[in-house]
C-alpha positions as CSV (number, residue, x, y, z in Angstrom):
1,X,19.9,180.0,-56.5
2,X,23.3,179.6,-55.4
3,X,25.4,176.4,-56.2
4,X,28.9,175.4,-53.8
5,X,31.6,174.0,-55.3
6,X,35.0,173.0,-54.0
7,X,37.0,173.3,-57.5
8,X,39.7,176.0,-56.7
9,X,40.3,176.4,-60.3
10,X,36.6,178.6,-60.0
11,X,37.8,180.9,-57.1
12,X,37.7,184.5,-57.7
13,X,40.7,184.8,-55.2
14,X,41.6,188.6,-55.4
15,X,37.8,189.1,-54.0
16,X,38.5,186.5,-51.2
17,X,41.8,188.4,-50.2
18,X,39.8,191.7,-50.3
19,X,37.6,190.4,-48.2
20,X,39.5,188.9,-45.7
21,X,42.3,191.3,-46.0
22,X,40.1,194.7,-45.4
23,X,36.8,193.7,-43.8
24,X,37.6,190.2,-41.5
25,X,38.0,190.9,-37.6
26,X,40.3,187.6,-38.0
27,X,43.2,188.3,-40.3
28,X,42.9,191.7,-41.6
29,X,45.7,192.3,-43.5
30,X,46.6,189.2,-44.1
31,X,49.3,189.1,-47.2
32,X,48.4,187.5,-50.2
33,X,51.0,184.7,-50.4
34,X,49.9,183.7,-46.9
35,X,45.9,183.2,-48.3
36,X,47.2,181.5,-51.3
37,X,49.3,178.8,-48.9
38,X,46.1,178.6,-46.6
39,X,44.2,177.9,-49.8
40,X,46.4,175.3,-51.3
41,X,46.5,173.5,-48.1
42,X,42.4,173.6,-47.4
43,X,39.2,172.2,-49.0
44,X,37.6,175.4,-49.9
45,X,34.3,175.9,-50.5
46,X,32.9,178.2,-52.9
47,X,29.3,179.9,-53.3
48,X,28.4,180.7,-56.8
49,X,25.0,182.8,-58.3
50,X,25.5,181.9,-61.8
51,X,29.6,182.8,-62.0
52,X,30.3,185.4,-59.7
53,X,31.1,184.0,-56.4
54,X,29.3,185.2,-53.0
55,X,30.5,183.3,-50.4
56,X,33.5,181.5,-49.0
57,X,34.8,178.9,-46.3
58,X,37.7,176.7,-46.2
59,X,38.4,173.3,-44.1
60,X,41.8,172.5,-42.5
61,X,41.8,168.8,-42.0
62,X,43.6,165.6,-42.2
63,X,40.5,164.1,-43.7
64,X,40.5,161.4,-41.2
65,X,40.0,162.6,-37.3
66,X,39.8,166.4,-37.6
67,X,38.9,169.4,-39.2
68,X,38.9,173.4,-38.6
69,X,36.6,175.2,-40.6
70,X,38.0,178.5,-41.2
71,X,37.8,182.2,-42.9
72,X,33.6,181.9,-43.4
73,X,32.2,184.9,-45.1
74,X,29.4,185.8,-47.9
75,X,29.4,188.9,-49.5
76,X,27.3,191.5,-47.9
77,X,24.9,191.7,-50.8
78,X,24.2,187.9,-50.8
79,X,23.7,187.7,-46.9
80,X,20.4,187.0,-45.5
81,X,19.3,184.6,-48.4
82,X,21.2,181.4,-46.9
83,X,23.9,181.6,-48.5
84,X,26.0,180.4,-45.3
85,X,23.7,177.6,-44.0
86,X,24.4,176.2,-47.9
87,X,28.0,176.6,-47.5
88,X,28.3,175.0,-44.0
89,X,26.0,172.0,-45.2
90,X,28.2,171.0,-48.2
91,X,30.9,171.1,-45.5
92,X,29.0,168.3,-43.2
93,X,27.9,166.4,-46.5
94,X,31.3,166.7,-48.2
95,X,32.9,162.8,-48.8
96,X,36.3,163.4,-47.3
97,X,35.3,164.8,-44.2
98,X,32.6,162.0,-42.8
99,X,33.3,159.8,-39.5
100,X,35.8,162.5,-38.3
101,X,36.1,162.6,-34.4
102,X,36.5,166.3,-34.1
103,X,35.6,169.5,-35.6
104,X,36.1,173.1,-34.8
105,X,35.8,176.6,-35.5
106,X,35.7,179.5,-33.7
107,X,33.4,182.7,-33.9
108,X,33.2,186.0,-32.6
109,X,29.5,186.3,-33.6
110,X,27.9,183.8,-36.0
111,X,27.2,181.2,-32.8
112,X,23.5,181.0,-33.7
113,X,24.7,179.5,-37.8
114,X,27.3,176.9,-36.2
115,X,24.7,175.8,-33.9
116,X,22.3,174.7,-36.3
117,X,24.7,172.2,-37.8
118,X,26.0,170.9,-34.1
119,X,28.5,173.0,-33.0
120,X,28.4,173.9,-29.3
121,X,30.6,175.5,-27.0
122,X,33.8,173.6,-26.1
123,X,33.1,170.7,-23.6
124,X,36.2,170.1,-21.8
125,X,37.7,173.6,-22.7
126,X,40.6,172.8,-19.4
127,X,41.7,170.2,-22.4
128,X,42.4,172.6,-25.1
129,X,45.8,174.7,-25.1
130,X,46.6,177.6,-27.8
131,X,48.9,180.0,-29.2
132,X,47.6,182.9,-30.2
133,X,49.3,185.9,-31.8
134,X,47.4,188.8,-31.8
135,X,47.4,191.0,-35.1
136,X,50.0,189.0,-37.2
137,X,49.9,191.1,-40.1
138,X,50.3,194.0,-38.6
């Protein structure tokens, strides 16, 4: 049994910044003082079996119209035993983020998870505008 939590005092944050750092398509390489900024600023979500975490996810949000749920990942020998569908359903259930207007994320591969808690693909996509650099951390 896995439990979430979203006390930061609990993350094991050397395994999140292996993680995202060697084996995420989306910020490999990212430095360490960049993660730790990302997490101070985010509602991170934590999967636990007994102590040692599994999983991770964090929310960037104002906590009143919009959030962006980010850097998503379990541990590959935790995957496959839900592990992510608990993680993104303390996200919907969480206090702070309820009656927002807008949520996002964005997926190279994981379309059939996001789905099953509403996510679709964007509606008025000629509305949106980005900046996106390319392999930041070298």
């Amino acid at each position: 049994m896995y439990t979430i939590s979203t006390d930061k005092s609990r993350l094991d944050r050397a395994m999140i910044h292996r993680f995202l750092s060697e084996e995420a398509y989306w910020c490999r390489k990212i430095p360490r003082d960049v993660l730790e900024r990302a997490i101070a600023n985010s509602i991170c979500f934590g999967a636990y079996e007994g102590d040692r975490q599994a999983g991770f996810a964090r929310v960037i949000t104002d906590c009143a119209t919009f959030a962006y749920i980010a850097d998503v990942f379990v541990l590959p020998a935790h995957r496959g035993r839900g592990v992510s569908k608990q993680i993104m359903q303390a996200i919907r259930d969480h206090p702070d983020l309820q009656r927002l207007r807008r949520w996002q994320l964005s997926t190279k591969d994981a379309h059939g998870l996001y789905e099953q808690f509403g996510f679709r693909g964007v509606t008025k996509p000629d509305r949106l505008m980005e900046i996106l650099v390319e392999n930041p951390y070298g």
